[in-house]
C-alpha positions as CSV (number, residue, x, y, z in Angstrom):
1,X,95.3,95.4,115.8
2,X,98.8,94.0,116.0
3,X,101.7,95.8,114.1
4,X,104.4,93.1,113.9
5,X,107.6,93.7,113.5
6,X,110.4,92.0,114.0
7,X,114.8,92.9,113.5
8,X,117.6,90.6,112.1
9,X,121.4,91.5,112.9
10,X,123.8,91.9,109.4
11,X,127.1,91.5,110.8
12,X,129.7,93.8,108.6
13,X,132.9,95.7,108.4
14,X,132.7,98.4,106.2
15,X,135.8,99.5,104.4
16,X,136.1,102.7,106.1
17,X,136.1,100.5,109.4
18,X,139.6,99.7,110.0
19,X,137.9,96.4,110.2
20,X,136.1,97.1,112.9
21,X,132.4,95.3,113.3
22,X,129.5,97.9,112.5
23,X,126.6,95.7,112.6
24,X,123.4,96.8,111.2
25,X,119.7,96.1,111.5
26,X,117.2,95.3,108.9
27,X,113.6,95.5,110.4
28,X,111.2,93.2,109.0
29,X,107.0,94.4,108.8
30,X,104.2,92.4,108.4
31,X,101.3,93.8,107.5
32,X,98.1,93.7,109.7
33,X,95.6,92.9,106.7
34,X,97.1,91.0,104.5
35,X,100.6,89.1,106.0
36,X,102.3,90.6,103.5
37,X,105.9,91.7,104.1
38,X,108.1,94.8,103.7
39,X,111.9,95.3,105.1
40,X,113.3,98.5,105.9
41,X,117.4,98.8,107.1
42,X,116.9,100.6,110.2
43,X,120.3,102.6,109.6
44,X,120.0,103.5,106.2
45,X,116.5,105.0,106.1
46,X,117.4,106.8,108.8
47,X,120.8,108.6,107.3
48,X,119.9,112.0,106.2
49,X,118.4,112.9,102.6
50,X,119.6,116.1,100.8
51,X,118.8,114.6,97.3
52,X,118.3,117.0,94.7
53,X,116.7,116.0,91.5
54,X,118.3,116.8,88.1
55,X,115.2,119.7,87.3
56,X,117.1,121.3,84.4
57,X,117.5,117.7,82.9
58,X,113.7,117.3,83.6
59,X,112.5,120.5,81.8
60,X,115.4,120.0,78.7
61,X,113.5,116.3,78.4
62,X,109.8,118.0,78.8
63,X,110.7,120.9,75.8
64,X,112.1,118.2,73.6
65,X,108.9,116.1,74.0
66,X,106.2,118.9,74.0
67,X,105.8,119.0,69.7
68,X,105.1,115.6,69.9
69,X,102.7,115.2,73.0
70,X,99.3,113.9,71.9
71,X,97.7,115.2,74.8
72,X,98.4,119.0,74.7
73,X,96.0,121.0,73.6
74,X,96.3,121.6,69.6
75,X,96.7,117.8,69.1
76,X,95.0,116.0,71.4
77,X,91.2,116.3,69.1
78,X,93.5,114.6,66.5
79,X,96.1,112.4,68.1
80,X,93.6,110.5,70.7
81,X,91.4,107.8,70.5
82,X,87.3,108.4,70.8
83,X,85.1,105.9,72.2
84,X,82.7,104.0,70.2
85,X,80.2,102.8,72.5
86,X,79.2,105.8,74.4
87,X,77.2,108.9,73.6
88,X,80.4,110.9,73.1
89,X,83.7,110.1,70.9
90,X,85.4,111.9,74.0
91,X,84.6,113.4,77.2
92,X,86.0,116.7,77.9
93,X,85.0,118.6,81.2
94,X,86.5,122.3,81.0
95,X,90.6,121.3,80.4
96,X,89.7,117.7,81.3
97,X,89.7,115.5,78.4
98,X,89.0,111.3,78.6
99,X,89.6,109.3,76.0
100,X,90.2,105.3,75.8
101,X,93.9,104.3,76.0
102,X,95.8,103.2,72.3
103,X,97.0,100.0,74.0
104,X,94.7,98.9,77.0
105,X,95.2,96.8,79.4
106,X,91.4,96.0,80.1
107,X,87.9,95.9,78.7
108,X,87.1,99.5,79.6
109,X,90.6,101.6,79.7
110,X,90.7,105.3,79.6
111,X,92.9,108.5,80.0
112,X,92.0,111.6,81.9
113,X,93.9,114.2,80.6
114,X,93.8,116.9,83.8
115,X,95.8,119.6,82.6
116,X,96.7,121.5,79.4
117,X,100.4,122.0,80.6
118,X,102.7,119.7,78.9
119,X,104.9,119.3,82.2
120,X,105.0,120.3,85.9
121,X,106.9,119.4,89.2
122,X,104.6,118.1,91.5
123,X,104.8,121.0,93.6
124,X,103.2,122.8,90.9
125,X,100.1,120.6,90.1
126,X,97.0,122.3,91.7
127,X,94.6,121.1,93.9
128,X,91.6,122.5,91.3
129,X,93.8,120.5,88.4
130,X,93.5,117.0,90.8
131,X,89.7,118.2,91.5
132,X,88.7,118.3,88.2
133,X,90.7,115.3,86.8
134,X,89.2,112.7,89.4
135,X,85.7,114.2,89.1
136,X,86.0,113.9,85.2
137,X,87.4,110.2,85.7
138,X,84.2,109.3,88.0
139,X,81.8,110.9,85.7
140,X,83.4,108.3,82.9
141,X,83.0,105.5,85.4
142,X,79.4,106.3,85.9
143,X,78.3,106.1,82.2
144,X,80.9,102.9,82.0
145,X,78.6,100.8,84.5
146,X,75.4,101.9,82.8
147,X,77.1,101.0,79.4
148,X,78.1,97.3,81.3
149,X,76.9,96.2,84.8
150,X,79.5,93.9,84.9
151,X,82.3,95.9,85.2
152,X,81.9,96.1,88.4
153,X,85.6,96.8,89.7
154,X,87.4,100.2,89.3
155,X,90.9,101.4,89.2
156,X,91.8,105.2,89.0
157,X,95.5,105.4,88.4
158,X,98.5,107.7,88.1
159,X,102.1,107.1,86.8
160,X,103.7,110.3,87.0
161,X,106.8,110.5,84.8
162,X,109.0,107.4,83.5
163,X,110.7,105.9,86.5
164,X,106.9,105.6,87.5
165,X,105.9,103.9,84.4
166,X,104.6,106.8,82.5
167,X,105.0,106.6,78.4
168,X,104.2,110.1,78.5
169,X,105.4,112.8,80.6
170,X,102.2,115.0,80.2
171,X,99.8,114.7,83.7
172,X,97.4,112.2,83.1
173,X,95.3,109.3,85.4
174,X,94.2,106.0,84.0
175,X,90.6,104.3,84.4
176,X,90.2,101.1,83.9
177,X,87.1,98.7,85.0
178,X,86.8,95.1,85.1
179,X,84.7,92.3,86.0
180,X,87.0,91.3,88.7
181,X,89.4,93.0,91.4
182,X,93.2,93.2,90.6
183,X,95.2,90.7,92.9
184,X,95.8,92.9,96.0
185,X,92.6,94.7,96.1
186,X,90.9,91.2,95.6
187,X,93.2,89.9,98.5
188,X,92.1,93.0,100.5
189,X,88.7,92.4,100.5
190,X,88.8,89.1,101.3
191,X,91.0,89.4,104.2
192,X,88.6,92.4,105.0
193,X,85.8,89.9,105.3
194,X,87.2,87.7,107.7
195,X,88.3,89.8,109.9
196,X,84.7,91.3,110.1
197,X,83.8,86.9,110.4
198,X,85.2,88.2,113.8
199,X,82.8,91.5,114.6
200,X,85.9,93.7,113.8
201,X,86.0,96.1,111.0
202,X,89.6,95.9,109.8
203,X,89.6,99.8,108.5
204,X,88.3,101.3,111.4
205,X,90.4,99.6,113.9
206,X,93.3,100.6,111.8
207,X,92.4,104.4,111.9
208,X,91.4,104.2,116.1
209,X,94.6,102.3,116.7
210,X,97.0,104.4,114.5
211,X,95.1,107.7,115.7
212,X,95.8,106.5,119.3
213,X,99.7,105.6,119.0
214,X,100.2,108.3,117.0
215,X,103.7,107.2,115.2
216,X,102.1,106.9,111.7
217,X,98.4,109.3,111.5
218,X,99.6,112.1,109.3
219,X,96.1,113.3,109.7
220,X,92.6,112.1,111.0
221,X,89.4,113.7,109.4
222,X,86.6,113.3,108.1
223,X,85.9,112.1,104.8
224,X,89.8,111.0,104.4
225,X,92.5,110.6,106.6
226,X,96.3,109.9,105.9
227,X,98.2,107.8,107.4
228,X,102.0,106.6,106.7
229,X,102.0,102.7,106.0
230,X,102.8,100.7,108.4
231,X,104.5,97.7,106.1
232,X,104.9,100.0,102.8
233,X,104.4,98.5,99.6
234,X,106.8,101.2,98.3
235,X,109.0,104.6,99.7
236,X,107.3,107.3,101.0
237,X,104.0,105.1,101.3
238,X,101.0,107.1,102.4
239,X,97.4,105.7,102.9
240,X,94.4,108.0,102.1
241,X,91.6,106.1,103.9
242,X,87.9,107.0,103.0
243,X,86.0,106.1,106.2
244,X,82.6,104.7,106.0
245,X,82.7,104.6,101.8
246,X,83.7,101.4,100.4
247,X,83.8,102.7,96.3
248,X,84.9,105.4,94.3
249,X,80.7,105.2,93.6
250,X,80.7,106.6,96.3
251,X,82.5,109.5,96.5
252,X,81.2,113.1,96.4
253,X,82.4,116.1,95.2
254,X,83.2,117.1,99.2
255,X,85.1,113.8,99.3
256,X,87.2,114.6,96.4
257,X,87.9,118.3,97.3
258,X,88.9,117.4,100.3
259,X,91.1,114.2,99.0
260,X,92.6,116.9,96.6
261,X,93.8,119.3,99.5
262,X,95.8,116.3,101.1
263,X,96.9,115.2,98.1
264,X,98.6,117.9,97.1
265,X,99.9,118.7,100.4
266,X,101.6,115.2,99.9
267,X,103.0,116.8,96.4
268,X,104.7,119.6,97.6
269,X,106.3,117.4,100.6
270,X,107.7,114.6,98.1
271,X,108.9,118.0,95.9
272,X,110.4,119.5,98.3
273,X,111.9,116.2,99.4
274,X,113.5,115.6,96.3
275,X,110.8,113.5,94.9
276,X,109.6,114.0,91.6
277,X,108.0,111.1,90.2
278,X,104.9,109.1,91.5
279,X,102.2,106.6,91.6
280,X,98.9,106.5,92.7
281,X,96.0,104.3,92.5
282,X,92.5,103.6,94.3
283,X,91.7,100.4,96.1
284,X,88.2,100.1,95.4
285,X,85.2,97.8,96.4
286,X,82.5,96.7,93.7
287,X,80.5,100.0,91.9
288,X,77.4,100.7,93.4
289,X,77.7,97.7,96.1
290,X,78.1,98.9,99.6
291,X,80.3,96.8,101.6
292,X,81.7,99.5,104.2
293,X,80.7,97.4,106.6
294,X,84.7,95.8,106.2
295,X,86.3,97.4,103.5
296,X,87.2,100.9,103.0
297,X,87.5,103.1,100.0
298,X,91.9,104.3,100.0
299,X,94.1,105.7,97.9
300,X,98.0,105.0,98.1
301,X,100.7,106.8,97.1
302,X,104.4,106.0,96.4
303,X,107.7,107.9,95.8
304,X,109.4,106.9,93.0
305,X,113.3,107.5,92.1
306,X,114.2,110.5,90.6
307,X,114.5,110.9,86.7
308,X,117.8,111.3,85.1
309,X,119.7,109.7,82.3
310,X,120.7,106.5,84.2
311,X,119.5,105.9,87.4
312,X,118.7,102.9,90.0
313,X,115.0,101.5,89.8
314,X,113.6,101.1,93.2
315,X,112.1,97.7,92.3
316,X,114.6,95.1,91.9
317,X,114.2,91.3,92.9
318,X,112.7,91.3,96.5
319,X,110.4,93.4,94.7
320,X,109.7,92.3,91.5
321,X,109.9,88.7,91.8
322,X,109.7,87.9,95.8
323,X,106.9,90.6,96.8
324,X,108.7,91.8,100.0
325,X,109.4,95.2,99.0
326,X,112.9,97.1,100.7
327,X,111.8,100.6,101.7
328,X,114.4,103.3,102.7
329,X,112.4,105.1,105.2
330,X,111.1,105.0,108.1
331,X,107.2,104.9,107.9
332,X,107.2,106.9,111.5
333,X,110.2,109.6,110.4
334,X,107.5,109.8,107.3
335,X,104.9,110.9,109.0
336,X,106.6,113.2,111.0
337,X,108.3,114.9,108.4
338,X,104.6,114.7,106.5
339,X,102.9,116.0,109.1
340,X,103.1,120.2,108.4
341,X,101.8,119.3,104.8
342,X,98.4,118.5,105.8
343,X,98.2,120.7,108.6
C-alpha cells in the first residue's frame, strides 16, 4: 500500500510581512486506488478553526420554508409523487416515507423522507432517524431489482442543506439505480480488480495498513470501520468501509445499526465543529453480485461550507473542472480530532 505524497514550495511575502519571505507548502496526495489527486496547503489547514455557523439565520430560513415543504407531514400524501409500477403508490415505513423524485436523474429515482421534522442541525438527527431512513431506502431497492434485473447499480444519497445541493431543506436521502456505475464508483471497481490481478485485495490492505500506522483509522470494527481519507475528495472526508460486503444488498439490519452509531458520531463532530451542511453517498458494487473478493461496500462523507446569505462554495475550478480537489484540512489532524466521536 503506498500513500504518496509529495510538497511544492509557494514563495510569498504577505502584506503583513514587512516584505519579508514566508514561504508556504502545498502538499500534493495521490490516491492509492485510483491516482487521483487532492492538494491540501499544509499551513492553512493547519491554522486554527473557531467558525461558528450563522444558526439563527438557519432556523429564520427553516420557519419561512416550513408552510411550503412537501415533505412534512400534512402535505407530503398530497404534494409527492407515487410510483406507478410497484405494488404501492408510496412506501411509508413508521415516519419514513419513499416516493420517486419530480425531476429524476435516473430510470429508478426515489426520496426517503426519514423524519417528520422540517429542519435540524446535524447534531440533532438521531441515530434511530438514520436507522430507519436507510433501512426504508433498501427495502425500496429490494422491490426495484425484482421490478428490473437490470438495474443492477445503486446509489443511496444525501445532500443536506443548500451549499450541499439540497432544493429542500427538510432531511431526506436519494435512491437511485441504474444499469451502470456512476464514473468513480465504475473507476473504483475496476481499479479494484486489478489490483486483485495481483493476489491483493485493495480494501483490506487499506484497512491493515491504515490500522497499523495509525495517522488516519478513526475506528476499526467489525461490520464498518472509519477512516479519514487519505487523498480527500472533499473537507472533512471520512470513509465508512464495509469489510467483507461488496453491496448495499448486502447489508443487514446489524450493519446499518451499527453504520448509524458512527454516523452520527460523525454528525455531532462536524456540528460541533462548525459544520452544518453535508453529503453522503454509498459506493456500491452490482445488487445481488458478490464481488468482495476486491471491492468493498463504503460510504463517504463530506463537510460542506456553512449556509448564510452569501458565502464561498468549496468547489471552484481545481474542483469543478480539473478534478484535483483543494482540501483545508489535514486528513491526520481529522482523525484525531474525530477520534472521541466514535469512541
Amino acid at each position: 500500500m503506498v500513500f504518496d505524497r509529495k510538497t511544492a514550495t509557494a514563495k510569498l511575502s504577505p502584506p503583513s510581512s514587512g516584505e519579508e519571505e514566508r514561504p508556504q507548502e502545498i502538499e500534493y496526495r495521490r490516491d492509492p486506488l485510483t491516482g487521483r489527486l487532492s492538494r491540501i496547503n499544509i499551513e492553512r489547514a493547519r491554522r486554527p478553526k473557531q467558525t461558528i455557523g450563522d444558526v439563527s439565520a438557519l432556523r429564520e430560513m427553516a420557519e419561512r420554508t416550513r408552510e411550503s415543504c412537501p415533505f412534512c407531514p400534512e402535505r407530503i400524501e398530497t404534494s409527492t409523487p407515487t410510483f406507478t409500477q410497484l405494488p404501492y403508490r408510496r412506501l411509508r415505513r413508521g415516519e419514513c416515507w419513499v416516493f420517486p423524485n419530480l425531476f429524476p436523474f435516473s430510470k429508478h429515482h426515489a426520496v426517503t423522507v426519514f423524519t417528520q421534522h422540517h429542519f435540524k442541525l446535524l447534531k440533532e438527527i438521531t441515530a434511530e432517524e438514520l436507522n430507519q431512513g436507510i433501512n426504508v431506502s433498501l427495502e425500496f431497492l429490494r422491490d426495484i431489482h425484482q421490478l428490473d434485473k437490470a438495474a443492477r447499480y445503486p446509489i443511496l444519497a444525501w445532500n443536506y442543506l443548500p451549499p450541499a445541493g439540497a432544493s429542500i431543506i427538510h432531511p431526506h436521502f436519494q435512491i437511485m439505480v441504474d444499469e451502470r456505475p456512476t464514473g468513480i464508483v465504475g473507476q473504483e471497481i475496476e481499479a479494484s480488480g486489478k489490483f486483485l490481478s495481483d493476489g491483493v485485495c485493495f480494501w483490506e490492505e487499506l484497512l491493515e495498513a491504515e490500522r497499523e500506522l495509525g495517522e488516519r483509522m478513526v475506528k476499526f470494527s467489525e461490520p464498518v470501520s472509519w477512516v479519514a481519507g487519505f487523498s480527500p475528495l472533499g473537507n472533512r472526508e471520512v470513509l465508512a468501509i464495509f469489510r467483507g460486503k461488496s453491496s448495499l444488498s448486502d447489508l443487514t439490519k446489524r450493519d446499518v445499526e451499527e453504520f448509524v452509531k458512527g454516523l452520527a458520531g460523525v454528525l455531532r463532530y462536524y456540528s460541533d465543529s462548525g459544520v452544518m451542511s453535508v453529503n453522503m453517498v454509498f459506493y456500491s458494487g452490482p445488487l445481488y453480485e458478490d464481488i468482495s473478493r476486491y471491492f468493498y461496500l463504503h460510504a463517504r462523507i463530506v463537510a460542506r461550507p456553512t449556509p448564510t446569505t452569501l458565502y464561498v462554495s468549496d468547489d471552484g475550478f481545481l474542483e469543478k473542472l480539473c478534478a484535483e480537489p483543494v482540501i483545508d484540512m489535514t486528513p491526520e489532524d481529522l482523525a484525531e480530532s474525530l477520534r472521541r466521536y466514535l469512541a
